[in-house]
C-alpha positions in Angstrom: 17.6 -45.4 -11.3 16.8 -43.3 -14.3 19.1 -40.6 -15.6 16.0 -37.8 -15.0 16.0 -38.9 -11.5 19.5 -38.9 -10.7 20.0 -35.6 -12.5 17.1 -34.5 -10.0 19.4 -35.5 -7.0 19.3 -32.3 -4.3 23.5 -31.9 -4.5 26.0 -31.5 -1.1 29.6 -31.9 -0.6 29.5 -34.3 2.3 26.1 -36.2 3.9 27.0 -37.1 7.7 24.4 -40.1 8.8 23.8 -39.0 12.7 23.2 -36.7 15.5 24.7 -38.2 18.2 27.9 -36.6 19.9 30.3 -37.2 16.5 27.6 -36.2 13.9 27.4 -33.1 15.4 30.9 -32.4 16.1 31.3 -33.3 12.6 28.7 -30.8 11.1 31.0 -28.1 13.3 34.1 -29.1 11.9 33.1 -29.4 8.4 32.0 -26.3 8.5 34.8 -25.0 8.7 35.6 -26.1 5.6 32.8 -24.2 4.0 31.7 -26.9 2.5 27.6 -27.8 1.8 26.5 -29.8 4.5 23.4 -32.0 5.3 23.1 -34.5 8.2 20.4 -37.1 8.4 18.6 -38.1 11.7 16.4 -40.7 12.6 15.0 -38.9 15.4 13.3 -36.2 16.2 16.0 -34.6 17.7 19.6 -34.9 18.4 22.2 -36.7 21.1 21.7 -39.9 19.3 22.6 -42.5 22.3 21.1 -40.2 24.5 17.9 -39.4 22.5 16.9 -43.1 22.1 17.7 -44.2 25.3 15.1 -42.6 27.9 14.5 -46.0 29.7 14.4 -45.8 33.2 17.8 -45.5 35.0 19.7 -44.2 31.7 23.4 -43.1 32.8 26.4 -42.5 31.6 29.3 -44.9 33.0 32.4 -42.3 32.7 32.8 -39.3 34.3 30.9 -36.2 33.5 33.9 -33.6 33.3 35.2 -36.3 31.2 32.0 -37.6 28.7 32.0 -34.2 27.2 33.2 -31.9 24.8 36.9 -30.8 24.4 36.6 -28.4 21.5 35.8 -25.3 23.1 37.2 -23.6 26.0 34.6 -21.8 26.7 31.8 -24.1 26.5 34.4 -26.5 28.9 33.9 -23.6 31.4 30.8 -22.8 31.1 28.4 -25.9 31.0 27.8 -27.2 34.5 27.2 -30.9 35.4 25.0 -31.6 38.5 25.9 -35.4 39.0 29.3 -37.4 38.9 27.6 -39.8 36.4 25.0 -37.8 34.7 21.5 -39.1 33.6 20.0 -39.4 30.1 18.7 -35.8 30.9 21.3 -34.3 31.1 23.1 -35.5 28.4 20.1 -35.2 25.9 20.4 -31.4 27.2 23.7 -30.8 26.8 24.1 -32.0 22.9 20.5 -29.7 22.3 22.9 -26.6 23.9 25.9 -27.5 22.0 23.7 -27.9 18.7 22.0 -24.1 19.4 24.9 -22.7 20.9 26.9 -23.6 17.6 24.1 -22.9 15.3 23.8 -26.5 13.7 20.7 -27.4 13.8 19.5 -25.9 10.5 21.7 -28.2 9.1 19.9 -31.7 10.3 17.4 -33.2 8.7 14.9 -35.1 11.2 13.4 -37.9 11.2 14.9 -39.1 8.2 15.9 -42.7 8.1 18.8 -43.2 5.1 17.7 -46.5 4.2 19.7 -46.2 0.6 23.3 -45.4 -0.2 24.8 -46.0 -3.6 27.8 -45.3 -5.4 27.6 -43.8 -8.6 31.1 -44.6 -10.3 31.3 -42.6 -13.4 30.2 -39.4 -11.6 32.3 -40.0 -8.5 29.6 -39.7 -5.9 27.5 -40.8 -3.4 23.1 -41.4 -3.5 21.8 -40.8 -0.6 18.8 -41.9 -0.1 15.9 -42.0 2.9 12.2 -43.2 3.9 11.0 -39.4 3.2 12.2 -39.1 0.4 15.0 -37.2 0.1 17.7 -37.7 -2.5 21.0 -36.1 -2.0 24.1 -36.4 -4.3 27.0 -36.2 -2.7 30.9 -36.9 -2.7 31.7 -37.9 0.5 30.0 -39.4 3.4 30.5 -39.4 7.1 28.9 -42.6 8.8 28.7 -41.3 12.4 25.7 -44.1 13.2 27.1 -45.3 16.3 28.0 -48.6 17.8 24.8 -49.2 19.4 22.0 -48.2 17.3 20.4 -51.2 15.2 17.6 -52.7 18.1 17.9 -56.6 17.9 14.7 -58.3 19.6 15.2 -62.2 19.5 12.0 -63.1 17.1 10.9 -65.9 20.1 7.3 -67.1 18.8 4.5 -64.3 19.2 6.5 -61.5 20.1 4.1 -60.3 18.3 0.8 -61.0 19.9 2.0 -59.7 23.7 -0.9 -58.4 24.8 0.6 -55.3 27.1 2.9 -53.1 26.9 5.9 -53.6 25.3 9.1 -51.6 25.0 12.9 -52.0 23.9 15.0 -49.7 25.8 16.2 -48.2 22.5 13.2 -46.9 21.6 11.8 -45.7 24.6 8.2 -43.4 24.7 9.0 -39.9 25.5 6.1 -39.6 27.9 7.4 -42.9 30.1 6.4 -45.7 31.1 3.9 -45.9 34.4 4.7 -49.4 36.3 2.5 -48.3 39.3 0.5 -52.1 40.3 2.0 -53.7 37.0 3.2 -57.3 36.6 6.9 -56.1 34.5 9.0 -58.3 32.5 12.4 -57.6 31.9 14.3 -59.4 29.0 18.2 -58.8 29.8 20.7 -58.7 32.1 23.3 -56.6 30.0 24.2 -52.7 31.2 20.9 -51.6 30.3 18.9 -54.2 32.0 21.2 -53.8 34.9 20.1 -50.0 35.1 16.5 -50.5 34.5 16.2 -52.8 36.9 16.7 -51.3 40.5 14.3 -48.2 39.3 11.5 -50.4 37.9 11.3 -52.3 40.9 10.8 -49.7 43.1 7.2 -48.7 41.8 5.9 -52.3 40.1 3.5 -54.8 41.6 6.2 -57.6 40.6 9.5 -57.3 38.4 10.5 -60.5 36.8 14.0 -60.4 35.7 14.8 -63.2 32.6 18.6 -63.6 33.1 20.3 -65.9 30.4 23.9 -64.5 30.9 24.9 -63.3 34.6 27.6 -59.6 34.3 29.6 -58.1 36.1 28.4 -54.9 38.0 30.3 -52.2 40.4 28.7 -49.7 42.0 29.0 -46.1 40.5 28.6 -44.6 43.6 27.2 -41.5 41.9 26.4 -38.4 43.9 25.9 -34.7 43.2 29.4 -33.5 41.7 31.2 -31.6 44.5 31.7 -28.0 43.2 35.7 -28.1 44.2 36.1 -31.2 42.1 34.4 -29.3 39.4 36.5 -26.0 39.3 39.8 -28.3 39.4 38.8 -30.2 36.4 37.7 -27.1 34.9 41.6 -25.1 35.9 43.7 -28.0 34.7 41.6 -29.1 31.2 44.0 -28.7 28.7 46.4 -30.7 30.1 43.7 -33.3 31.3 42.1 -33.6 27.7 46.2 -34.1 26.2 46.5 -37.2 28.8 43.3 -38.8 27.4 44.5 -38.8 23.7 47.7 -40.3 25.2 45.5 -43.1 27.4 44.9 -46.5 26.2 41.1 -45.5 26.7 40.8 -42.2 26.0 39.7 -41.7 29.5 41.4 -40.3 32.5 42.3 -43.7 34.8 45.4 -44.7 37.1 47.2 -47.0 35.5 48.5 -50.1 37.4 52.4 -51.0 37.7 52.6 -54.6 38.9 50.9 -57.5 39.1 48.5 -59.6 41.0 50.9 -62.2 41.7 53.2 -59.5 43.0 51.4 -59.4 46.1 50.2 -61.3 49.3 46.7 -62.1 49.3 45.9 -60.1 52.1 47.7 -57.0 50.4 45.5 -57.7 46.7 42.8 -58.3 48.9 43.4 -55.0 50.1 44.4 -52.8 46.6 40.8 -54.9 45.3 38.7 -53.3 48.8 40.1 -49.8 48.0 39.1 -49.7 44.8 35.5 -51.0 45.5 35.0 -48.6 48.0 36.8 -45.4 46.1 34.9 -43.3 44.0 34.1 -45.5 40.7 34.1 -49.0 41.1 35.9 -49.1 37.8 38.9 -48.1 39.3 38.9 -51.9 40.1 39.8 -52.9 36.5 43.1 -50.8 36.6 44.3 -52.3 39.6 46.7 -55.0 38.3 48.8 -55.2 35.1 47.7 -58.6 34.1 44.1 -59.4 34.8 42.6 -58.2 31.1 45.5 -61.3 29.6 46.0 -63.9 31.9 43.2 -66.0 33.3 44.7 -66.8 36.8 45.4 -63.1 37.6 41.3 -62.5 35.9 40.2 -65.6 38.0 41.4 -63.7 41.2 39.5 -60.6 40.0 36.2 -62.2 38.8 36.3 -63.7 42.5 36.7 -60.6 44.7 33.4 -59.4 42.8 31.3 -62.6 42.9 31.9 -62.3 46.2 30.6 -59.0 46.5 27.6 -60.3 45.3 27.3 -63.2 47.7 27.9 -60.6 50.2 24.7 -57.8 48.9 22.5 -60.9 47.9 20.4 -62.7 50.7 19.4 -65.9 49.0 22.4 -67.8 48.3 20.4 -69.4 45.1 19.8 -66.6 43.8 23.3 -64.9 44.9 25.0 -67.7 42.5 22.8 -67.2 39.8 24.1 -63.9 39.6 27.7 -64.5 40.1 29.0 -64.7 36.5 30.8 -67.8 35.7 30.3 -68.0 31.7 33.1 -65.5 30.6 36.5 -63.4 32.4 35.9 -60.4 33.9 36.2 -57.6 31.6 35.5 -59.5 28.1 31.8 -58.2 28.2 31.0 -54.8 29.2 31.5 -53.8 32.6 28.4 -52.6 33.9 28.5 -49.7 37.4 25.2 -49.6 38.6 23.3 -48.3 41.4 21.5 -50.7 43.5 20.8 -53.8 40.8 22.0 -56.2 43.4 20.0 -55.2 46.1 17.0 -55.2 43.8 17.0 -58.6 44.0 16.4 -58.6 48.1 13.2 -57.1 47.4 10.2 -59.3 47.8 8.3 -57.8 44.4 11.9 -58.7 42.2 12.4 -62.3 41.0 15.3 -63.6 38.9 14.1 -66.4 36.6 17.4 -68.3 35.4 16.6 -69.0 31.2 19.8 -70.4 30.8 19.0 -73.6 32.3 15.1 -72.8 31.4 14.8 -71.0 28.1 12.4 -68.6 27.0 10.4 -70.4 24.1 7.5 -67.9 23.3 5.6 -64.9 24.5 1.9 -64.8 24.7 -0.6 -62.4 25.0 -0.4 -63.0 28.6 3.6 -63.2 29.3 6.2 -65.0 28.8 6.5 -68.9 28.7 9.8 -70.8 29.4 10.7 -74.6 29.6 9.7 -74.1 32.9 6.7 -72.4 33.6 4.6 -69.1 32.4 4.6 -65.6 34.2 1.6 -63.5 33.4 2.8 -59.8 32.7 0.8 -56.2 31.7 4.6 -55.0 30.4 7.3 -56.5 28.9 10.5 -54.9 28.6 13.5 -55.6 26.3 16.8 -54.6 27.0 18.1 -57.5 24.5 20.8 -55.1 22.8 21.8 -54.3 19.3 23.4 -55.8 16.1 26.1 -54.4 17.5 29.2 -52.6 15.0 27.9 -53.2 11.7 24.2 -53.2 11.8 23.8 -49.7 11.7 25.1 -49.5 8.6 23.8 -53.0 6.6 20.6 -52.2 7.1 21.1 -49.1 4.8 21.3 -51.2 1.7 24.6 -49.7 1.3 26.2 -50.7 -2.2 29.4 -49.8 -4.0 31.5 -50.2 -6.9 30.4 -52.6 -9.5 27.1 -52.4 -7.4 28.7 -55.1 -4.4 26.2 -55.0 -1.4 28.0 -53.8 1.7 26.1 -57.2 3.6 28.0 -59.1 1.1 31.4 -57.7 1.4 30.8 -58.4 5.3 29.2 -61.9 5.0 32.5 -63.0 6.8 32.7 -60.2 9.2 33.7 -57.0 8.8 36.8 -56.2 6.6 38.3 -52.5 7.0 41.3 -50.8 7.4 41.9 -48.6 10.2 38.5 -48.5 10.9 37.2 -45.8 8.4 37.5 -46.8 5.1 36.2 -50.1 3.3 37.6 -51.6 -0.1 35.3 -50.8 -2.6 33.3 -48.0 -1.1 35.3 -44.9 -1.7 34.8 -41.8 -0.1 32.5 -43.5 2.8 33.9 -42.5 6.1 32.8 -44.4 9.5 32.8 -43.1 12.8 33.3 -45.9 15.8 32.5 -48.5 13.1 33.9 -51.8 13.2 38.5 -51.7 13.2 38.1 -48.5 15.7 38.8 -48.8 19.6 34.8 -48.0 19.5 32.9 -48.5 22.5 36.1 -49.5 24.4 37.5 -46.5 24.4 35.3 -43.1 25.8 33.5 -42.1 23.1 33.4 -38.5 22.8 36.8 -38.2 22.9 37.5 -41.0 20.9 34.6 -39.4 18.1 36.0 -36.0 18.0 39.6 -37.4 17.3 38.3 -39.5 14.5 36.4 -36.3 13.3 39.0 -34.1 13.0 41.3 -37.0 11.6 38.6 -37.1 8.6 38.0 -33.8 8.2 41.8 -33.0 7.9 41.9 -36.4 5.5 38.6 -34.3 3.3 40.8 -31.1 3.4 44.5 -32.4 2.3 42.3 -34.1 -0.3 41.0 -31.3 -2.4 44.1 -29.4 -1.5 46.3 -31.9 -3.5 43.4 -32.0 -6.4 42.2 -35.8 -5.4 38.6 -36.4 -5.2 38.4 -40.2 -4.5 39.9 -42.1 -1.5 39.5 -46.2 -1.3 41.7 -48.5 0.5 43.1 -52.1 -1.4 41.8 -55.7 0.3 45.7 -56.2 1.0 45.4 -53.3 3.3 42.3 -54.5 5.3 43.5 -57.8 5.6 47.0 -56.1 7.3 44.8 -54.3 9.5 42.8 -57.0 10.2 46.3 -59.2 11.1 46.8 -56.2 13.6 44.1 -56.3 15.2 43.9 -60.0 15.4 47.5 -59.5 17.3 45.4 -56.9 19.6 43.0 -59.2 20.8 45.0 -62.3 21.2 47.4 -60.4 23.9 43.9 -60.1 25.6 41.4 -62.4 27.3 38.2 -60.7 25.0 37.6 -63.9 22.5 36.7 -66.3 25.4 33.3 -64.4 26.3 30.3 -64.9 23.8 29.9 -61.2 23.7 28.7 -58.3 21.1 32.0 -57.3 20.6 32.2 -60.9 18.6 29.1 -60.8 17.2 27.9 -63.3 19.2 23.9 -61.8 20.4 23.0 -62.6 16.7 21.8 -65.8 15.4 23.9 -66.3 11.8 26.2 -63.2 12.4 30.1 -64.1 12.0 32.1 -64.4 15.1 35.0 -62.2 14.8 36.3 -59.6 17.3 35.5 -56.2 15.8 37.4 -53.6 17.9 40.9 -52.6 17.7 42.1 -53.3 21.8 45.9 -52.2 21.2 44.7 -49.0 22.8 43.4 -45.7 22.3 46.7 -43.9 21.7 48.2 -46.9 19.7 45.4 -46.6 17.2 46.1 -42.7 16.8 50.0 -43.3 16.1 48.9 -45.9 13.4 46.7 -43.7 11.9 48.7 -41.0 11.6 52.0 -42.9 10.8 49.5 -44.6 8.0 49.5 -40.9 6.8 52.7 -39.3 7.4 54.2 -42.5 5.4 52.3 -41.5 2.2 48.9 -42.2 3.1 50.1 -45.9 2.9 47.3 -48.2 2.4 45.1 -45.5 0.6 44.6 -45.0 -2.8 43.7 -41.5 -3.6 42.7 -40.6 -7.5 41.8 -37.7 -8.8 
């Protein structure tokens, strides 16, 4: 780049990549700070998760009065949640109110894709870069991209040529999609497809469901939220929202005390049943102590729910099919749903099995597998994301010495504490790769991390330093914790996103930190209050 056009650069104190829940908690916080401000957006408008997502059956898996904003007492009390579990609606609604209500939005820059970040060394500083040409200058940068946000459709053979509609659930048409007397082809059996499925099939002529990997699905048992329940969330927040930043999940769950094997089978088969039936059917993952490390307590478990499904399902073919059997319970996502398996008792729903029978191209009639060909007018694909780190590779980030972020990573992602990489100072991620991420509740988790980085940004130009980087030593002792983390647990023996593994050529390495929600804040903050230990601040 030329000297003219760098010296051209629009200038900024921080660039935050994102409107989703922590960009925009982010723009409120470093405001604060007084400092100049611009956020980036891809979309059109903000909520990020809940902007792209609009696919039929879109819902939130944790709580409403939990999923939700803690940094304002007033707007605690004030907003109003119709629904336990809310819908893609409401959520998109609520970030729009906290966006006005807080007077951000002047501050976002809208569709604007940053597909270019580089680090200038000798002036200290970040070019930011996107597909409308914008160029900002800038000394710090706040990655809040998400977890989920770089589509991944599998390139089968003509993808391409599909001659109907087609649509991944990420990038959903505002307007919707009609399946009135359609012939619908679902790609996925992950939390998404496991949503979109029960509402499709209530409208098309034929839902074809192409299952490679069977999950695990409770039922949400969702419901208008019961105005008492409200008001006593509402009178007791404070000390609520202090028990989630002490929670392993940054959630509000009972905790279990003993383990499976320190009951009957009639009295676990009992605990199990109570749980089902109570009022999230996630409840049943906190019922024993042992079930997320040791594979004879998760074997008991995985059972109790396969045989849920036997139960709900009529065919027994297709009732096995759908009994995961590839991975424990709890190393993918848990999925709640409402009505998936009982989608499959319809006579328009068919599950077509492409593990045993792989998909090997689309057509401009459908979908052809190793076994036959179904003839669709839409094809849907709920096949995921580049889950972690794709968000931010396909940037074209670079650092010092001009190293390519895609090359730093080529053997998964190095980090330490999950905010800072070696060689790209002053680069800030939010839920990236080394952060409890997606397994913890991520509002929560994103304002924590916010504020953490904002105070980091603050003590920085209060002590005259301008540059923050972390050493390799220090990723690869994080990355020695973590590694600890995820051994205690049973999550490396699924094939899952949280390895890598829904990408052809991507490394397999387990990218969250699973010691826990409030384990990860005391080794940040110990990381601090020891000297910033492991960060190397210059002026």
């Amino acid at each position: 780049m030329s000297t003219a056009a760098e010296a051209s650069a629009e200038t900024a104190d921080v660039v935050v990549i994102g409107a989703g829940f922590s960009g925009i908690y982010a723009l409120h916080r470093l405001r604060g700070l007084e400092a100049r401000v611009v956020c980036f957006e891809a979309g059109d408008g903000v909520g990020g998760t809940w902007y792209w997502n609009r696919y039929p059956g879109a819902r939130v898996d944790i709580e409403s009065m939990q999923y939700s904003y803690s940094f304002d007492e007033d707007l605690q009390q004030e907003w109003r949640w119709p629904e336990y579990f809310s819908p893609q609606e409401d959520l998109e609604a609520y970030a729009n109110h906290v966006v006005d209500r807080f007077g951000l939005r002047e501050q976002i820059r809208f569709s604007s894709v940053v597909n270019r970040l580089r680090y200038d060394e000798d002036a200290n500083c970040w070019h930011v870069h996107t597909d409308r040409g914008d160029h900002v200058a800038c000394r710090y940068v706040v990655a809040a991209t998400g977890s989920l946000d770089a589509t991944n459709i599998p390139r089968w053979p003509g993808v391409e040529s599909f001659g109907g509609q087609s649509h991944h659930t990420s990038n959903w048409p505002k307007e919707g999609v009609d399946f009135h007397g359609k012939r619908v082809g679902l790609i996925g059996t992950g939390s998404t497809g496991i949503q979109v499925t029960p509402v499709v099939a209530e409208t098309a002529e034929h839902l074809y469901v192409f299952q490679r990997t069977a999950n695990f699905s409770m039922p949400s048992r969702n419901r208008p939220l019961d105005p008492d329940y409200e008001r006593e969330w509402k009178a007791n927040y404070p000390e609520r929202r202090a028990k989630m930043l002490n929670s392993v999940s940054a959630g509000l769950f009972d905790m279990p005390q003993r383990s499976v094997f320190d009951f009957t089978p009639e009295e676990r088969e009992r605990i199990m049943e109570e749980a089902w039936n109570s009022r999230s059917g996630f409840r049943l993952m906190r019922c024993f102590t042992d079930t997320a490390r040791d594979i004879a307590a998760n074997d008991i478990l995985a059972e109790f729910v396969r045989n849920k499904i036997r139960q709900t399902v009529h065919d027994p073919e297709v009732a096995e099919l759908l009994c995961p059997d590839t991975h424990p319970i709890g190393t993918k996502r848990i999925c709640i749903d409402s009505g998936y398996f009982e989608a499959f008792n319809r006579d328009n729903v068919t599950l077509v099995d492409v593990r045993t029978n792989p998909i090997t191209a689309v057509t401009p009639g459908g979908v052809v597998t190793t076994a036959a060909s179904y003839e669709l007018d839409v094809l849907i694909y709920a096949t995921g994301f580049d889950a972690m780190t794709g968000s931010l590779t396909r940037m074209n980030v670079t650092g010092v010495g001009g190293r390519d972020l895609r090359d730093k990573w080529q053997d998964g992602p190095t980090n330490y504490l999950g905010f800072l990489v070696a060689g790209f100072p002053n680069l800030f991620m939010i839920h990236g790769p080394g952060s409890p991420s997606v397994l913890a509740q991520m509002i929560t988790g994103g304002e924590w991390q916010v504020d953490w980085v904002v105070r980091f940004i603050e003590n920085m130009e209060k002590d005259g330093r301008t540059r923050v980087d972390t050493t390799p030593d220090w990723e690869d002792r994080w990355a020695v914790e973590m590694e600890k983390a995820a051994d205690m647990t049973l999550f490396k023996r699924a094939d899952s996103w949280y390895m890598g593994a829904n990408i052809p050529g991507k490394p397999r390495v387990f990218m969250m930190y699973v010691g826990g929600f409030d384990q990860y804040i005391r080794r940040c903050t110990e990381q601090v209050d020891a000297g910033y230990a492991g960060f190397v601040r210059t002026a």
